[in-house]
N, C-alpha and C positions, 0 to 999 in steps of 0.2 A: 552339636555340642559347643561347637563356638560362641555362638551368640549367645546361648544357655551360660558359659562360661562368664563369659562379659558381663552380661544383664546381670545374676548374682554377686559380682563384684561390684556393681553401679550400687544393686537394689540397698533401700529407698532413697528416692528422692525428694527432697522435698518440694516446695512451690519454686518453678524451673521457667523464667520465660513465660510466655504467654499465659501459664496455668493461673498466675494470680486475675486476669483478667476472665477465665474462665470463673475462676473461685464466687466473687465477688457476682457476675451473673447467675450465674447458680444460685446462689445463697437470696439472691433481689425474687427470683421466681419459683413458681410450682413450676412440678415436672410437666406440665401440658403448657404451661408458657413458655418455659425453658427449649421444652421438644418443640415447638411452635416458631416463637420467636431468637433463640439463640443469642449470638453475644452483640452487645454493645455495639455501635458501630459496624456492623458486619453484615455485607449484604448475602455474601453463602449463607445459601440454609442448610445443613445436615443431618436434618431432625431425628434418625433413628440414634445416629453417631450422638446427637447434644443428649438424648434419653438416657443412652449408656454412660454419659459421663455423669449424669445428676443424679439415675440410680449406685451409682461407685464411689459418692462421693458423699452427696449428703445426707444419707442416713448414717453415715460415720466419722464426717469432718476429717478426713484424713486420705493422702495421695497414697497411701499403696494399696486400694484395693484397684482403683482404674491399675494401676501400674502390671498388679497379677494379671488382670483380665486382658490388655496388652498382650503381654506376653504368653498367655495361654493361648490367645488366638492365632500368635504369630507361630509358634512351636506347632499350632496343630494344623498350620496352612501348610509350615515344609513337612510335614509328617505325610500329608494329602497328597503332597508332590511326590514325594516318594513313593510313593503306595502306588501310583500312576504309572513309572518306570520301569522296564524292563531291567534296568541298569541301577538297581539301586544301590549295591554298594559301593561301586562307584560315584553314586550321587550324593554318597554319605559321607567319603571321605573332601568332594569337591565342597561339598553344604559345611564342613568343616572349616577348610582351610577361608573359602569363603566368608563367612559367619563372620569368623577369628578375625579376618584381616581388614572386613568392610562394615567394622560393627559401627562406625560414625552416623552413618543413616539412621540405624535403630534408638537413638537413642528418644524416637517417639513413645517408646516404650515408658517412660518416665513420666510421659506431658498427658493431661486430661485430654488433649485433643488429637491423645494418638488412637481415640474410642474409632476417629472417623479414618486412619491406616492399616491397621489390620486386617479389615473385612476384604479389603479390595486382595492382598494375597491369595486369602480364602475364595476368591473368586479365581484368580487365576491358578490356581490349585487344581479348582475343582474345571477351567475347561481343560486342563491339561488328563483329567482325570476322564471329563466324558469325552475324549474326542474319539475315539475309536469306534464309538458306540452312538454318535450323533443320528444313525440311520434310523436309532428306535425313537419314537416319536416320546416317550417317557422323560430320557435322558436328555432330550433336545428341549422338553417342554421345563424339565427341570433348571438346564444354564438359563434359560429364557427367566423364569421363574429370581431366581438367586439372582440375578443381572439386575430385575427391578428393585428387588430386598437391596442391594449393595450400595444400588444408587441413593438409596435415602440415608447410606450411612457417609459416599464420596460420590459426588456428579460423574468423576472419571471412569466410572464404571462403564458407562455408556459406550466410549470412544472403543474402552478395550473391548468389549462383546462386539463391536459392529469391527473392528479388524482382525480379530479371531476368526468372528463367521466367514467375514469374505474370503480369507485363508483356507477356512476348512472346505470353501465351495470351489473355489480353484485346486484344490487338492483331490474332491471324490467327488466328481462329478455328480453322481449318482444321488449326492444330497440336495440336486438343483433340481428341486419340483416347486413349482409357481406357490402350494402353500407353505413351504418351508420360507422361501426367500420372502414372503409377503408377513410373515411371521415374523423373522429374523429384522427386516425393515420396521415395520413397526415395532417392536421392543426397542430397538435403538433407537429411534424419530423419537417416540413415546417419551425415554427414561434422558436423552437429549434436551426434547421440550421442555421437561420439570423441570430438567436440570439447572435451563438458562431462566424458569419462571424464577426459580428460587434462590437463581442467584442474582434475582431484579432485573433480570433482563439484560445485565451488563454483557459485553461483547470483548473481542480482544484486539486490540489493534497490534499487529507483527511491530515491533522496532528492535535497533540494536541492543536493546536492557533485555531480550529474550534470549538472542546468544550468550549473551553475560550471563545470563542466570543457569541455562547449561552449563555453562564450562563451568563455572563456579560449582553446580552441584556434585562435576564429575571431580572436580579439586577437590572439595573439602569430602567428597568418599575416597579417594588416594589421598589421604591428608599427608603420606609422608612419604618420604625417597624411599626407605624399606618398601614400602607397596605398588612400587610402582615392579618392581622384580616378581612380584605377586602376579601384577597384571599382566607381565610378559612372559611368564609360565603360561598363565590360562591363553594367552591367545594364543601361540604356539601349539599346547598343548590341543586346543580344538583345530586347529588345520590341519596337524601332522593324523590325528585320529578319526577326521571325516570318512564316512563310510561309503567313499567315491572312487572312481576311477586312480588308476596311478595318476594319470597327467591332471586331472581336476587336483588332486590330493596338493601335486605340486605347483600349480597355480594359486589355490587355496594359501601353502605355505609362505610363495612367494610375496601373496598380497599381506597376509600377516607380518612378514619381515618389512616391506615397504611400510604399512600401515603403522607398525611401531617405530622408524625410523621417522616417519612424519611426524610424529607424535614430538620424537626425542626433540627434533630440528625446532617445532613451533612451540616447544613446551609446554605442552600440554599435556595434560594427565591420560597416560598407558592404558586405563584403561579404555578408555574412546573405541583405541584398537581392537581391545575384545569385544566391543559388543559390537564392532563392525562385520566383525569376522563371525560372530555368532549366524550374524544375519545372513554374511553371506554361504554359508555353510547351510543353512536354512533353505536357502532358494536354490543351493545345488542338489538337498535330497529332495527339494518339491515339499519341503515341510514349512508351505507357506503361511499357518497360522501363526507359527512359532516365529517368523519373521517377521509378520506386519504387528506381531504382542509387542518382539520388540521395538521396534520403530513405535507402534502406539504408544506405548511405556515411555519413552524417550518427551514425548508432547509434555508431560508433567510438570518436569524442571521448565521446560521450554517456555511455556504459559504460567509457571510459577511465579515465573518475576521478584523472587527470595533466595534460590541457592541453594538453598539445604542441601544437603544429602539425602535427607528424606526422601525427597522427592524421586531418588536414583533407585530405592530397594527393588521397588516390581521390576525394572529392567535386569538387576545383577540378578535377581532370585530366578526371573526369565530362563537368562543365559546361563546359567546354572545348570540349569538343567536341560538345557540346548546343548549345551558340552558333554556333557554325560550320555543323551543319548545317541543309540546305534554303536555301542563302544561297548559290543558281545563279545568279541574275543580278549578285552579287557579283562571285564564283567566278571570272567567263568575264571578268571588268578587270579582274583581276590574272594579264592572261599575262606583266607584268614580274617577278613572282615566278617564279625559274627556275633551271636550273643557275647562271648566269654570278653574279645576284645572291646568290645561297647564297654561293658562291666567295667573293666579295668581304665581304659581309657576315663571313663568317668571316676572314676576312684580315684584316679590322679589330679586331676582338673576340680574335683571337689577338694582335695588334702590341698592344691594351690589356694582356691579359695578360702578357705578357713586361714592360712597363712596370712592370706592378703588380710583380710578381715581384722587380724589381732596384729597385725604391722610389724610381721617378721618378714621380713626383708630377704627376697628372692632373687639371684640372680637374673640378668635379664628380664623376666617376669614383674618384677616392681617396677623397671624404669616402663615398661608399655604401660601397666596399670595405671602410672600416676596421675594420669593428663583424667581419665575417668573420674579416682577415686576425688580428683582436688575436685572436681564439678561438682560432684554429688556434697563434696565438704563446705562447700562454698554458700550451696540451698540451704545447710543449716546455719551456717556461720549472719549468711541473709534473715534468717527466722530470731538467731538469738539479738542482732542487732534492731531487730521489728517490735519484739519484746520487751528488749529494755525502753525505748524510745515513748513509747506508750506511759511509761510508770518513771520517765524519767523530768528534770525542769525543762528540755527541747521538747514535750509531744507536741506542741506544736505546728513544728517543720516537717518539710517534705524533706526528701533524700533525692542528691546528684551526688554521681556517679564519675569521679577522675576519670573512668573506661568504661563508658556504658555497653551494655550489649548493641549490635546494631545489625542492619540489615548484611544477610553474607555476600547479596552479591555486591554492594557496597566497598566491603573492605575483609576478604576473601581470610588474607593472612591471619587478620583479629581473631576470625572464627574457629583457627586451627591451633596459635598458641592463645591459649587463654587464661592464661597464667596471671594476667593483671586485670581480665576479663568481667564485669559484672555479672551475676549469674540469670538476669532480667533486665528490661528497659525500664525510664525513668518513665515512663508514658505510662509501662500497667504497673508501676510502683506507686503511683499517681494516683492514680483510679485505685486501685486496694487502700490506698490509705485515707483515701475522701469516702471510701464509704465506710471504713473503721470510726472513723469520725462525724460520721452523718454533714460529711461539709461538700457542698456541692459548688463551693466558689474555686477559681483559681489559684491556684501554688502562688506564690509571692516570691519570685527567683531571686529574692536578698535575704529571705528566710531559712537555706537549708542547709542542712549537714551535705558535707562530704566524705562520701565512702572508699574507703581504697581495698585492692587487694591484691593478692601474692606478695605481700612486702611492701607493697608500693606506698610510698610516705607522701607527705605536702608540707613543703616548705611554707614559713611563717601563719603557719594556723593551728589552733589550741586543739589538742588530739584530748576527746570528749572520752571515748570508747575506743575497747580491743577487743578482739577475739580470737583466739589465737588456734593454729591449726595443723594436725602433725601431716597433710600433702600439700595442703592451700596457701600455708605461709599464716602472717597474720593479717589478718583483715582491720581495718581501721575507721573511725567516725571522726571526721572535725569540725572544729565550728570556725567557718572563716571569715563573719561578721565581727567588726572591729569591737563592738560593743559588746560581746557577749551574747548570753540568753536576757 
C-alpha cells in the first residue's frame, strides 16, 4: 500500500525525461519498427518492452495509459511475492513500510520506458514463487520459459535466472541432473547471447564511474536522513529474526551493528548495510538463490553507469522479502493483520490522497508529498510552456535550461532536491521540438529561451512567460538575446 499510496499521489505525469525522446520515436515509426528498431541513438534493443510502450501510447497520444500498465504490473509482481511466502503478513507490513520509504526508484512508473522495469519483478516474483517446486519439470520449464519472454522486455533477465539457478542447485542437490543444468545453461548462454546481439555487441569495461553509479543508486533510494533510520531498522531487524543458532543470530547482529557503523563512518547510505546483511543471512540459512538474486540485482546500478534509483528496486524488493522470511513465530502474532485492517488501513491512505490531491494541507504528510507532487507539477507546467511557444513570436527557439536535468551519478544532490531541477534534458527537448517542427538542423545556441523553476529568476533578461504553481513555485521563460525576437 505504500507505493500504491505514492504512485496515486504522483499519478499522471506528464512527458517526464527521457519519455519525450521515446514520444517522438514512437510517433516516427509502426509498431514493428518501433518493436524492431527502438529509440534514436540507442543501441539496447528491448523489443517486447518498445511494443508495450507504442501499444500504450499511440493509439491514445497520452502518458497514463503506459503509467497504469506500470503500475499494474508492479502491484501484481509484490502480490506474486506474497503469494509465495509463508510469512505473508509479515511481508505485508515490511512491503509497506518499504514501498512508503523507497518509493524514489519507482518513479519508472510514470516514464514510457518503465514498459521495460516491471516485467523483470514479475520474474523475480515468479522464481521466488516456483522455487520449492523446481523438481517438477513443468515449473522448471516454466522460469526457463518466462526468463526468455522477460528478456525481450530487459537483457538483465539473463544474469538473474542464471544466479537463481545456481543458488537453487547448491541448495537441493537433487535438482543437479545433467538435463536440468544443461538446460538451465543454455537458457542463460541463449537469452545472454541475444542480449549482447541486441545490444550491438557492446561489452562493459569495469572503471571507477561503476562504483559511483552504485553508491549513487543506493543515495538517491535513501534520498534522506529520515531513511536512513528506516534502513537501520530493517537491518537489525533481519539479524535479530534470522532463523539460526543463538551464536550465528549474534554474529549475524554483531556484523549488522559493524556494517551500519561503517556505513555511518564513510557516509554512505544505511542501506548498503541491509542488503549486506540480507545476504549474509541468506547463506547462513543455505538460502543461496536468494543471496546470489541479491548480489545479481546489485550488477544493475553497477553496470548502469546513471544512478537512478531505479536500478536499486529488484534488490530492495529481493530483500524484502529475504527479511520476512523464516520469521513463523512472528508470522502466527500478527493475526491482527487481515482483511478488515487492509480495508481500513486503505481507507486512510485513500482519504490522505484525495486531501493531497485538492491541496489541504496535512500535517507531516504534505511536507513528504511535496518533493513528488512538485515533479509531477513541473511535467505540466513543461507542456504549458511547449504550448505556448509554438503559437507564440519565439516558436522558433529551442529551450536551455538555468538547471537542467543531468546524469545522477554526475551530480547525485541535484537529483535529490529538485526544486530548481528541469523536469527533462535540453538534448530530448531538442529532439521533440525538431521533429514538432520538421527541422532536422542544429539549435543555434544564441536563439533560445531560458527556462527556470522553483522561483528561480535570471538576472538582466526579458521574462517572456510564467506559469505559476501551487508545489513547483513559478516557472519562468526568458529571452536573453540583446535584440529581442
Amino acid at each position: 500500500m505504500g507505493l500504491s499510496f505514492w504512485f496515486l499521489v504522483g499519478f499522471p505525469f506528464q512527458q517526464h525525461k527521457e519519455s519525450y525522446l521515446h514520444v517522438v520515436s514512437i510517433e516516427q515509426q509502426s509498431l514493428l519498427g518501433y518493436t524492431i528498431n527502438g529509440l534514436r541513438d540507442c543501441a539496447e534493443k528491448k523489443p517486447l518492452a518498445f511494443a508495450l510502450e507504442w501499444l500504450a501510447y499511440k493509439p491514445w497520444g497520452s502518458m497514463c495509459p503506459i503509467q497504469v500498465v506500470n503500475f499494474i504490473l508492479t502491484i501484481a509482481s509484490w502480490l506474486i511475492l506474497c503469494s509465495a511466502l509463508k510469512e505473508r503478513r509479515l511481508f505485508s507490513l515490511l512491503g509497506l513500510v518499504v514501498g512508503g520509504a523507497f518509493f524514489s526508484g519507482y518513479l519508472y512508473l510514470f516514464h514510457l520506458s518503465g514498459a521495460g522495469y516491471a516485467p523483470l519483478l514479475l520474474l523475480i516474483a515468479l522464481m521466488f514463487k516456483l522455487r520449492e517446486n523446481l523438481g517438477d519439470s513443468r515449473h522448471f520449464a516454466l522460469l526457463a520459459v518466462a526468463t526468455v519472454v522477460v528478456a525481450l522486455f530487459h537483457p538483465f533477465a539473463c544474469l538473474l535466472y542464471a544466479g537463481f539457478m545456481f543458488g537453487a542447485f547448491l541448495e537441493n542437490r537433487k535438482l543437479v541432473t545433467r538435463g536440468r543444468v544443461i538446460a538451465a545453461l543454455v537458457v542463460a548462454g541463449a537469452t545472454a547471447a541475444a542480449a549482447s546481439a541486441m545490444n550491438g555487441g557492446a561489452g562493459h569495461e569495469v572503471s571507477w564511474s561503476n562504483v559511483e553509479s552504485l553508491v549513487c543508486s543506493l543515495r538517491t533510494t535513501e534520498a534522506y536522513k529520515l531513511l536512513a533510520l528506516v534502513s537501520v531498522g530493517l537491518t537489525i531487524w533481519t539479524a535479530a529474526t534470522a532463523d539460526v543458532t543463538r551464536r550465528s543470530r549474534g554474529i549475524l547482529l554483531l556484523a549488522a551493528v559493524v556494517c551500519i557503523g561503517a556505513t555511518v563512518v564513510a557516509k554512505m547510505p544505511v542501506i548498503a548495510a541491509w542488503l549486506l546483511v540480507c545476504v549474509l543471512k541468506s547463506l547462513l540459512t543455505r538460502r543461496f538463490s536468494g543471496a546470489l538474486l541479491v548480489l545479481g540485482a546489485v550488477v544493475l546500478p553497477f553496470f548502469g553507469e546513471v544512478g537512478t534509483p531505479t536500478h536499486m528496486v529488484y534488490a530492495v524488493m529481493i530483500c524484502t522479502a529475504l527479511t520476512a522470511v523464516d520469521c513463523t513465530v512472528i508470522e502466527s502474532k500478527l493475526g491482527w493483520v487481515n482483511g478488515r485492517s487492509a480495508v481500513a488501513l486503505g481507507l486512510v491512505l485513500g482519504a490522505l490522497v484525495v486531501c493531497l490531491r485538492l491541496g489541504v494541507r496535512v500535517p507531516v504528510v504534505s511536507r513528504l508529498a511535496q518533493p513528488l507532487m512538485a515533479e509531477r507539477e513541473k511535467t505540466y507546467q513543461m507542456a504549458s510552456i511547449l504550448g505556448w511557444l509554438e503559437h507564440s513570436p519565439y516558436r522558433d527557439r529551442y529551450i536551455s535550461f538555468d538547471r537542467p536535468a543531468v546524469a545522477t551519478r554526475l551530480n547525485y544532490k541535484q537529483t535529490i532536491d529538485r526544486r530548481n531541477t528541469a523536469p527533462t534534458s535540453e538534448y530530448y527537448l531538442d529532439y521533440y521540438l525538431g521533429w514538432l517542427r520538421h527541422d532536422s538542423g542544429k539549435p543555434n545556441p544564441n536563439r533560445r529561451l531560458v527556462v527556470t523553476f522553483g522561483d528561480s529568476t535570471l538576472d538582466g533578461a526579458k521574462l517572456v512567460y510564467s506559469v505559476p504553481g501551487r508545489y513547483a513555485g513559478l516557472t519562468r521563460a526568458y529571452d536573453t538575446t540583446r535584440n529581442g525576437h
